[in-house]
C-alpha positions as CSV (number, residue, x, y, z in Angstrom):
1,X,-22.2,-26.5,52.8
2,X,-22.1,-24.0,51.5
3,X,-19.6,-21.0,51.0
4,X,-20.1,-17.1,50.2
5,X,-18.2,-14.8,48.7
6,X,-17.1,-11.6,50.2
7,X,-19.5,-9.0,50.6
8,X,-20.6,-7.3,47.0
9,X,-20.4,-3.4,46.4
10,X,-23.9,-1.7,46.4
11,X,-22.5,0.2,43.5
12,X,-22.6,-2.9,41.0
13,X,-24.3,-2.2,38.2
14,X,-28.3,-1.9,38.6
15,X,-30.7,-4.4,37.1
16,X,-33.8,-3.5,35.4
17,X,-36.7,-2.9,38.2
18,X,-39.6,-4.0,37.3
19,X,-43.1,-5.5,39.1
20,X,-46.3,-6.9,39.2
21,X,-49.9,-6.7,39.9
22,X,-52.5,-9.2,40.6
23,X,-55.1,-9.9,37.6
24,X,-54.2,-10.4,33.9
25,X,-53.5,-6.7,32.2
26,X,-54.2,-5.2,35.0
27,X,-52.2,-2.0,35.9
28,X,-51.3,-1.0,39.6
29,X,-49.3,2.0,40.4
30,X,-47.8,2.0,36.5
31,X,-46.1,-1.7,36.5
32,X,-47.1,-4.2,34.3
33,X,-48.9,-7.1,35.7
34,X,-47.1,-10.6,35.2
35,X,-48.3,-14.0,35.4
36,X,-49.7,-14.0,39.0
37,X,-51.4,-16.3,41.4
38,X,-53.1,-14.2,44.4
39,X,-51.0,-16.2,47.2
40,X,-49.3,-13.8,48.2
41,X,-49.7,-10.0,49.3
42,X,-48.7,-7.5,47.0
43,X,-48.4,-3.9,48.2
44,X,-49.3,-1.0,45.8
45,X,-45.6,-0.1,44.6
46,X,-45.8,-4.0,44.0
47,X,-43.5,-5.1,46.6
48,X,-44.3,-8.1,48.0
49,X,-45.4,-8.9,51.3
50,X,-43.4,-11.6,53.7
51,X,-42.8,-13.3,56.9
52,X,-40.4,-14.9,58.5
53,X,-37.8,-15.9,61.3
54,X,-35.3,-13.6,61.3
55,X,-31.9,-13.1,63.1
56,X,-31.4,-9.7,64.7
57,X,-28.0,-9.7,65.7
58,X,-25.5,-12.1,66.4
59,X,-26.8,-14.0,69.2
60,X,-27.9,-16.7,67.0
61,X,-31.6,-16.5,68.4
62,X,-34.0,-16.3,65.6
63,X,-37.4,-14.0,66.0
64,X,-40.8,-13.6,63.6
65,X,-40.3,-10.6,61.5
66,X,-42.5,-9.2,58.4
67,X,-40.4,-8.0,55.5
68,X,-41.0,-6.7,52.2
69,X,-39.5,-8.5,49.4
70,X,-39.2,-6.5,45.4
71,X,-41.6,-6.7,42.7
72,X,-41.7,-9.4,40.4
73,X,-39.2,-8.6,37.4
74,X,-39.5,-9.8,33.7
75,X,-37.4,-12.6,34.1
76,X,-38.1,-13.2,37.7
77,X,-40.5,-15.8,39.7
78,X,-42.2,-15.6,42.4
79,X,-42.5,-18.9,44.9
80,X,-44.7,-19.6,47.6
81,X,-42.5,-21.2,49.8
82,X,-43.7,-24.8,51.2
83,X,-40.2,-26.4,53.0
84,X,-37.5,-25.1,53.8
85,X,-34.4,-27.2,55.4
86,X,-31.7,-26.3,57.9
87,X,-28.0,-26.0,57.0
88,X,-25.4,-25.7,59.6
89,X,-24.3,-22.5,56.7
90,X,-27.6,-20.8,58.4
91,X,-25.9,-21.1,62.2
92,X,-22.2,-19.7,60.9
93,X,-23.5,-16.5,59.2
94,X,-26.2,-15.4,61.9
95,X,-23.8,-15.6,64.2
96,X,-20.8,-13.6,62.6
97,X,-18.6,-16.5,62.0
98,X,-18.0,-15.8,58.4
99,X,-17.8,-12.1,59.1
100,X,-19.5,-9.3,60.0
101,X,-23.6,-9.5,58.9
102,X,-26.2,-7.0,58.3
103,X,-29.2,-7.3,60.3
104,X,-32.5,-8.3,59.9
105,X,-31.5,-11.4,57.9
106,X,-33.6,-14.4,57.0
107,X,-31.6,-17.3,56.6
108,X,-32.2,-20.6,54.2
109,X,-31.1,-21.9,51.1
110,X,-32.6,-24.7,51.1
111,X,-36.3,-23.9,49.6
112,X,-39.0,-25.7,48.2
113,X,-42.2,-24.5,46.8
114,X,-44.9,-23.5,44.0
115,X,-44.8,-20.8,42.0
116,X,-47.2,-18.4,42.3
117,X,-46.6,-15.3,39.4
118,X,-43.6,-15.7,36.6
119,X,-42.6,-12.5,35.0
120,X,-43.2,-11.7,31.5
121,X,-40.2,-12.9,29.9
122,X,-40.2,-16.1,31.9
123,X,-40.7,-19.4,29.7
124,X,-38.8,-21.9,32.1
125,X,-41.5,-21.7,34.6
126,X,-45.5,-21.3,34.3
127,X,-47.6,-20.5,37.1
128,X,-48.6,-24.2,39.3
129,X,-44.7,-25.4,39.0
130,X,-42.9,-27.1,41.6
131,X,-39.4,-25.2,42.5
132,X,-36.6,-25.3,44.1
133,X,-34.0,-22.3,45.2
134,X,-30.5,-23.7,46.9
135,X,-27.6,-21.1,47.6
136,X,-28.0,-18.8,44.4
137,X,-30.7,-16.3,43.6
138,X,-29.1,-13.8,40.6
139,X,-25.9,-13.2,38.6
140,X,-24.7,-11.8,35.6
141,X,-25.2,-14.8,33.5
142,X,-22.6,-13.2,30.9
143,X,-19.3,-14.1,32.6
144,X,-17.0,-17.0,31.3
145,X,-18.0,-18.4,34.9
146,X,-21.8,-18.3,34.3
147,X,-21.4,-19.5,30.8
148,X,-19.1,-22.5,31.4
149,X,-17.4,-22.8,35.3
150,X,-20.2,-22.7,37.5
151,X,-22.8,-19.2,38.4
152,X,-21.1,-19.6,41.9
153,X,-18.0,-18.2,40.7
154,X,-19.1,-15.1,39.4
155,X,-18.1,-12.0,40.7
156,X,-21.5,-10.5,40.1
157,X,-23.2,-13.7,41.8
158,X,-25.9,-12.9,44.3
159,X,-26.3,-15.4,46.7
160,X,-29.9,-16.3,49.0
161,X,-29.7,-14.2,52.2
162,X,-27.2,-11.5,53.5
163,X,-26.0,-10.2,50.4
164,X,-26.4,-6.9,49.2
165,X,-29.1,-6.0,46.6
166,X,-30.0,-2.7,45.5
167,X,-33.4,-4.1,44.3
168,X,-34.3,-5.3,47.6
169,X,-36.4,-3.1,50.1
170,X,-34.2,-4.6,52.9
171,X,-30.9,-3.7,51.0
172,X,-29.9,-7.2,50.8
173,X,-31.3,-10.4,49.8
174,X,-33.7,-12.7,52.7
175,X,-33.4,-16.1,52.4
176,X,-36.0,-19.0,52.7
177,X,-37.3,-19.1,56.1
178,X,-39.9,-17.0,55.4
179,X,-43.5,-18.1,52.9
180,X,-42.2,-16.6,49.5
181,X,-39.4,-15.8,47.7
182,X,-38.7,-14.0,44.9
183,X,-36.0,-15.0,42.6
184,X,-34.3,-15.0,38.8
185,X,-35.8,-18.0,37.2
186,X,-32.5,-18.8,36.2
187,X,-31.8,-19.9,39.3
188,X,-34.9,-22.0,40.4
189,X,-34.7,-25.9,39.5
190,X,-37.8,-27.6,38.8
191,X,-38.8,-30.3,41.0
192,X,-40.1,-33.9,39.5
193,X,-43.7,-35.1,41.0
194,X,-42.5,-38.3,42.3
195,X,-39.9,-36.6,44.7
196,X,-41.9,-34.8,47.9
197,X,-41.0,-31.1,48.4
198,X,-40.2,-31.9,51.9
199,X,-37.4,-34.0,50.4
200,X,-36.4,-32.5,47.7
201,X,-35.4,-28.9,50.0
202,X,-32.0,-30.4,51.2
203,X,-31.1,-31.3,47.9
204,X,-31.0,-27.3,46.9
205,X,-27.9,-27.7,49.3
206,X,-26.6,-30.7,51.2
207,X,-27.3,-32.4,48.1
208,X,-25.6,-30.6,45.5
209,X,-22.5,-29.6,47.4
210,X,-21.8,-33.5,47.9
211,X,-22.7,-34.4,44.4
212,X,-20.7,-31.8,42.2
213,X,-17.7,-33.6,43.4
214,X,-18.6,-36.5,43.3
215,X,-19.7,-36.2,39.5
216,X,-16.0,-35.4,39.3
217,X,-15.0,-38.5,40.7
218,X,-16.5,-40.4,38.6
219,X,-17.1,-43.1,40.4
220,X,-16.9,-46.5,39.7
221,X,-18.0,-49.6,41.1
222,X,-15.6,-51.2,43.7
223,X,-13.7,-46.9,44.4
224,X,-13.5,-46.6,47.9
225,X,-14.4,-43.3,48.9
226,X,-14.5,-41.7,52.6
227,X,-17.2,-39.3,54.2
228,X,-15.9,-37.7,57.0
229,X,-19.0,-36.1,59.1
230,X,-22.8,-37.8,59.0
231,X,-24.3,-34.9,59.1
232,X,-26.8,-33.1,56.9
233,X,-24.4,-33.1,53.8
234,X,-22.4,-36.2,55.0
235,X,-25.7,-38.6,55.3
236,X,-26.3,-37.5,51.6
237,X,-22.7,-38.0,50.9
238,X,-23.1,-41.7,51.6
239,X,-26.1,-42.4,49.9
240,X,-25.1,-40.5,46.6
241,X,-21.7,-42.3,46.4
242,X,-23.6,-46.0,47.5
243,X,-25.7,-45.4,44.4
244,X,-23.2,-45.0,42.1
245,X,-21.3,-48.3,42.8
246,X,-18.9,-47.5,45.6
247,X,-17.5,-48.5,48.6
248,X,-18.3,-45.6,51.6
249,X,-16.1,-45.6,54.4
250,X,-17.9,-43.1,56.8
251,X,-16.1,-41.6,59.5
252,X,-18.3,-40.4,62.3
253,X,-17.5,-38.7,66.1
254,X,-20.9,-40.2,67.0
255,X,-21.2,-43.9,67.9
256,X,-25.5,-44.0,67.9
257,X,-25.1,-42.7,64.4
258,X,-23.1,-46.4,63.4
259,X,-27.0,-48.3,62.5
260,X,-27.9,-45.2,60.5
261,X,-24.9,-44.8,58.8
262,X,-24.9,-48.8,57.9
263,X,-28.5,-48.5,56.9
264,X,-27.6,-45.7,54.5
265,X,-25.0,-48.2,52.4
266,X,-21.9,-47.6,53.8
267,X,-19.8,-50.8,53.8
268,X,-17.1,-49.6,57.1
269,X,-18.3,-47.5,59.6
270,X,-15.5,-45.9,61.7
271,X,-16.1,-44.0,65.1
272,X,-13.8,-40.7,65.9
273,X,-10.9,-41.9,68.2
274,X,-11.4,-46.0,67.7
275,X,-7.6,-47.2,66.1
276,X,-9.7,-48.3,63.2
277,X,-8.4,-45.4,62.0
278,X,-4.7,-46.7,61.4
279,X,-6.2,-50.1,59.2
280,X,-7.8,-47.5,56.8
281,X,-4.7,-45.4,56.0
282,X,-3.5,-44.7,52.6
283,X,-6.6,-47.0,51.4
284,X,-9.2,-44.5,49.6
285,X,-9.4,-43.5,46.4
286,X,-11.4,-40.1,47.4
287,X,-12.5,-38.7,50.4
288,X,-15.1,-35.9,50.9
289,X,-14.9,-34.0,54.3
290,X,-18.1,-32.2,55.3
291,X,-16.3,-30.8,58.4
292,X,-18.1,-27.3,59.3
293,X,-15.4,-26.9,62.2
294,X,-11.6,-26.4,62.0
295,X,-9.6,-29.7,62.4
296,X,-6.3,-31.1,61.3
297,X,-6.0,-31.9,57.4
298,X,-3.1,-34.3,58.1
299,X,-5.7,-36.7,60.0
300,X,-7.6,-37.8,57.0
301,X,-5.5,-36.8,54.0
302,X,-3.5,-40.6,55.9
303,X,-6.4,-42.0,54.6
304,X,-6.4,-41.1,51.1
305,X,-3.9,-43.5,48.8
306,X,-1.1,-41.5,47.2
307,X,-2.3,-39.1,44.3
308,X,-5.7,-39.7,45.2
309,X,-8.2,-37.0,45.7
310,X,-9.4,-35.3,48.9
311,X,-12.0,-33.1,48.4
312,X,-13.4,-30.5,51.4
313,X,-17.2,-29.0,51.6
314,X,-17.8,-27.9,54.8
315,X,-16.9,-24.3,55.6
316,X,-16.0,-23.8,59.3
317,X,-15.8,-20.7,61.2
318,X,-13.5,-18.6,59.5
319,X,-13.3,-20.9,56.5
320,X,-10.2,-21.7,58.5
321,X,-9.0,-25.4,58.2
322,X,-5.5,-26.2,60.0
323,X,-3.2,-27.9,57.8
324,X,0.5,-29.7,58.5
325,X,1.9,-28.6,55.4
326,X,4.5,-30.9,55.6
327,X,1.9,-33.9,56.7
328,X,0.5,-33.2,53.5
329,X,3.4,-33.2,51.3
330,X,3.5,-36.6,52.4
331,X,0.4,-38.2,51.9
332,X,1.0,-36.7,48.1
333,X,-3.1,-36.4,48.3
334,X,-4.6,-33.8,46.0
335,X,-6.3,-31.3,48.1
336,X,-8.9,-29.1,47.1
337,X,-12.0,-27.2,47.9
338,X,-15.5,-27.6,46.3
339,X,-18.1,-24.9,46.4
340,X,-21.8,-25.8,46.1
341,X,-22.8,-26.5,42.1
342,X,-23.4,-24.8,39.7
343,X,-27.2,-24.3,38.6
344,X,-27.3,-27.5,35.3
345,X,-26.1,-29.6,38.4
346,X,-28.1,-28.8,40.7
347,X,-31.1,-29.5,38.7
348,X,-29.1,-32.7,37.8
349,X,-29.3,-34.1,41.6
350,X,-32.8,-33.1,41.8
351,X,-34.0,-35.2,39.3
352,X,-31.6,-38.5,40.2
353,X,-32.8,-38.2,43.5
354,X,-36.0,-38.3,42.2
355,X,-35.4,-40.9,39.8
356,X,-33.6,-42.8,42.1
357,X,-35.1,-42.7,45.3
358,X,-32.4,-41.1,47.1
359,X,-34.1,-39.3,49.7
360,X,-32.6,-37.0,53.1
361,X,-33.4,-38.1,56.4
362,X,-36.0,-35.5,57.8
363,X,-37.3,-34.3,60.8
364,X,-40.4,-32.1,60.1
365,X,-41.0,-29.4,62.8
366,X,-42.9,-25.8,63.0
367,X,-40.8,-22.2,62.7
368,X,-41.6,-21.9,66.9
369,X,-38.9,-24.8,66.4
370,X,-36.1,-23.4,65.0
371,X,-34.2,-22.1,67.6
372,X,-34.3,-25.4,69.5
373,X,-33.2,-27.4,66.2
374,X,-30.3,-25.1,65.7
375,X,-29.0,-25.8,69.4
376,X,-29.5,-29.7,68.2
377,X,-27.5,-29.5,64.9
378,X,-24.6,-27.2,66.6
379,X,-24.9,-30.3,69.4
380,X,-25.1,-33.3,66.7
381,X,-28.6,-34.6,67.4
382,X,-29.7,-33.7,63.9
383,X,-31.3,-36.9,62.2
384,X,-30.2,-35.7,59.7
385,X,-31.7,-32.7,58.4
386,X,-34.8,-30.2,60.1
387,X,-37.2,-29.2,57.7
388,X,-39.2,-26.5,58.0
389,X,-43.2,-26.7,57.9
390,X,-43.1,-22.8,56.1
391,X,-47.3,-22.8,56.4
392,X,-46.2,-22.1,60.3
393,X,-44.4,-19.0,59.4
């Protein structure tokens, strides 16, 4: 899941405003017409017209809203959206748990599409293209962290929904439950023909959060590595790591999840409070938690051998994790945080899920839905991942 940095200030330096029009050459209201395919509206200041599900404060209850979104810039596309999937990233920021939120905000970073208009200095992407757009949408792309350490660490970074944009008519950037996006072609991946966009949306974030770290695993055939939490992320976790050649030890608080999980690859299935837990300990090479609540470190760093490496991606309320410090000391584990992927790895995952048939679990439903299937991920019915139908928008 994925994590956000604090809170940009609207004073950072402007980028270049720009926009389109429909129709080659054509000329509306002084901006220069990009590459466009009429699917969406565009207004005559060449905004672009949207709708979506919305959260309006921090009740966590979702509503329809219509929204402008900016022009098309020169090195910008445009995406009519098709999919986008639920992250339990979506519940924690409508609802305040990561701090306070401006409101309107359309939540979803997990967004697949075609694009429908690139912007003139756009040669990555042509009109027609499959795309994908996971947690980031701009940054400065100048930084030692854009160039070489990931676009996620940049100070500059602009991530999907809730963070503040000058160029947006909002004020801040909307996310992906809505039918278009606009977005810095930079950050959109394409998406390979034998992978369905359905499937392919929860790649933009389940999938690369559990597979940055795992590419720095570097797995082996025979490691042992533990998932802790079959959830969204967790599910893809185990089916990542399977492919690769290891062992998956998935630890789970929900025993109807135990034929899935086994289906998935994973060679030991243990249930939350079953004394399994005490044959496993000091046995895995790595272990990826995909917690999004606060719990105990001490609990699974056991289970890690000594010097091995324990590596967390969910981001609870607070991004507050407790931790025994001394509990720790002793497991000599090496703890540390992962956040998302940058964008080379993210396109990375797309295309050996694609290649590889590595596919989420998803349940399909309409945007009158969404409410109910946030209740059912906060509760753990998920299976495994809700997708949203965007035409229903």
């Amino acid at each position: 899941m994925c994590d956000k940095h604090e809170t940009q200030d609207l004073s950072r330096r402007n980028f270049i405003k720009t926009s389109s029009a429909l129709g080659a050459g054509l000329l509306l209201g002084g901006f220069a017409a990009p590459s466009f395919a009429a699917s969406s509206e565009q207004l005559a200041n060449g905004n672009i017209k949207s709708r979506g599900y919305a959260a309006f404060d921090n009740s966590g209850l979702l509503k329809p809203w219509e929204f402008e979104r900016r022009p098309v810039g020169d090195n910008d596309i445009l995406i009519e959206i098709k999919f986008a999937s639920i992250c339990h990233s979506d519940i924690h920021q409508m609802k305040g748990h990561w701090g306070a939120q401006q409101y309107p905000q359309v939540p979803g970073h997990e967004i697949a599409g075609i694009v429908t208009a690139v912007g003139k200095n756009v040669t990555k992407f042509k009109v027609g293209d499959r795309a994908g757009v996971g947690c980031m949408v701009d940054s400065c792309l100048d930084c030692n962290s854009c160039k070489d350490q990931g676009e996620q660490y940049c100070p500059e970074t602009k991530f999907t929904y809730g963070y503040p944009d000058e160029r947006s008519p909002t004020g801040s950037t909307q996310g992906g439950y809505s039918n278009n996006i606009v977005v810095r072609d930079h950050f959109a991946v394409h998406i390979p023909e034998n992978i369905s966009l359905e499937h392919a949306a929860p790649l933009l974030c389940a999938g690369i959060t559990t597979y940055s770290p795992l590419l720095k695993f570097n797995l082996k055939k025979g490691d042992k590595i533990g998932v802790v939490g079959i959830g969204g992320l967790g599910h893809l976790a185990v089916k990542l790591a399977v492919s690769q050649g290891a062992d998956v030890y998935a630890f789970t608080s929900s025993k109807d999840k135990v034929a899935d999980i086994k289906a998935f690859g994973a060679k030991v299935v243990v249930v939350d409070g079953e004394d399994a837990y005490n044959e496993h300990k000091s046995q895995l090479d790595y272990l990826i938690n995909t917690l999004p609540v606060k719990y105990d470190i001490a609990k699974y760093a056991s289970l890690v051998k000594p010097f091995g490496t324990y590596t967390q991606v969910g981001m609870p309320e607070e991004f507050s994790l407790n931790m025994n410090a001394l509990a720790l000391a002793a497991s000599r584990v090496n703890f540390n945080a992962s956040l998302i992927g940058d964008m080379q790895e993210t396109q990375e995952v797309v295309d050996y899920c694609a290649k590889n048939n590595i596919l989420p679990a998803t349940q399909l439903i309409k945007a009158s839905e969404i409410n109910n299937a946030w209740q059912s991920v906060v509760d753990k019915k998920a299976r495994y991942r809700y997708v949203i139908d965007a035409s229903t928008f």
